[in-house]
C-alpha positions in Angstrom: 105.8 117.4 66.4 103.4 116.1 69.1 100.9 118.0 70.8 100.8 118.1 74.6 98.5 116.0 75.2 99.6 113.2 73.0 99.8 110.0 74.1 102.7 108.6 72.1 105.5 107.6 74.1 106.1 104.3 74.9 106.4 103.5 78.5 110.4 101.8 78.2 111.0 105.4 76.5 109.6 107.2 79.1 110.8 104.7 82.5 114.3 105.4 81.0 114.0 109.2 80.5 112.5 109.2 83.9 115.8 106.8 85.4 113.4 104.5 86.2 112.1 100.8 85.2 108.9 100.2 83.9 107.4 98.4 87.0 107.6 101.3 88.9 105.9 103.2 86.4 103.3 100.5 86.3 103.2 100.9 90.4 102.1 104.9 89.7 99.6 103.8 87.2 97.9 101.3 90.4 97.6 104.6 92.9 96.6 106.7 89.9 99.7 109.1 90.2 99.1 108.7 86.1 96.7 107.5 83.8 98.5 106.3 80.6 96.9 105.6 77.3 96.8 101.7 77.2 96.3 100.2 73.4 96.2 96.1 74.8 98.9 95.6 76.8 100.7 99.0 76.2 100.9 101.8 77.6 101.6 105.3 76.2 102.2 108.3 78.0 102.3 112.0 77.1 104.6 115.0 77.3 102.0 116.4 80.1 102.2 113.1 82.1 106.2 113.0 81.6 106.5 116.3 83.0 103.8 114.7 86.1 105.9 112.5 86.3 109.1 114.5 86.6 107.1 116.2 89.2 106.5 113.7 91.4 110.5 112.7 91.5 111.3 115.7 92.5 108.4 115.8 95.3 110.2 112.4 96.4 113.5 112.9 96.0 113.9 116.9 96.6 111.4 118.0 98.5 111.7 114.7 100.8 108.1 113.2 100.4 107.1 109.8 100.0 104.9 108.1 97.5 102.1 107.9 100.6 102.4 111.4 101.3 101.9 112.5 97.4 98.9 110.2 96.9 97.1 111.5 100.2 97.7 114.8 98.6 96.5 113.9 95.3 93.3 112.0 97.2 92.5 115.3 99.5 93.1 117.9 97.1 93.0 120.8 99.5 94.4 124.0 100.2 96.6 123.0 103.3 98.7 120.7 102.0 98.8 122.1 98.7 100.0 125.4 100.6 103.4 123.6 101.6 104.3 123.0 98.2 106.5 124.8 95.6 103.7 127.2 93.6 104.9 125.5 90.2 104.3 122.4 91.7 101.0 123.0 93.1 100.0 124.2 89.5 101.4 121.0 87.2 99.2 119.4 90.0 95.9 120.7 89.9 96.4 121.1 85.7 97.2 117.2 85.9 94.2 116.7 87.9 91.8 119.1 85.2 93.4 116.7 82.3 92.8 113.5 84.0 89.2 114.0 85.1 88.4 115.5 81.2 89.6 111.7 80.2 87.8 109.9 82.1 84.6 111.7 81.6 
């Protein structure tokens, strides 16, 4: 029904798919963990930057990191820290980065 890169959900949908609130989500958004569509006030996210999102819950609560640790690896972007990562992580991560840079251009 949507395509991928559809920004259509609303951000209570997606804070309570994620089992979060909204002001956490809102705390991503600051340290560019994701870049949701804002229309005024709103924000809508994607399917891609659910699945970010889903991501970066499982690099903090599974794999043990905290949000510091997955911005300074979003910020460096390189090969050693990326190495220490699960390889389907490492790839929704750099694809999340090639979809957020294409938006902003």
């Amino acid at each position: 029904m949507f395509d991928e890169y559809d920004k259509s959900y609303p951000i209570e949908l997606v804070a309570d798919f994620l089992g979060v609130n909204s002001r956490t989500l809102y705390y991503y958004e600051r340290f560019s963990l994701v870049c949701p569509l804002r229309r005024g006030r709103k924000r809508y996210y994607s399917k891609a930057d659910i699945r970010w999102l889903e991501y970066v819950r499982e690099l903090m609560y599974d794999e043990g990191m905290n949000l510091r640790s997955i911005i300074i690896l979003i910020r460096r972007r390189d090969n050693i820290i990326l190495g220490k990562c699960p390889e389907d992580v490492v790839d929704c991560f750099k694809n999340y980065l090639m979809q957020i840079s294409k938006e902003r251009e």
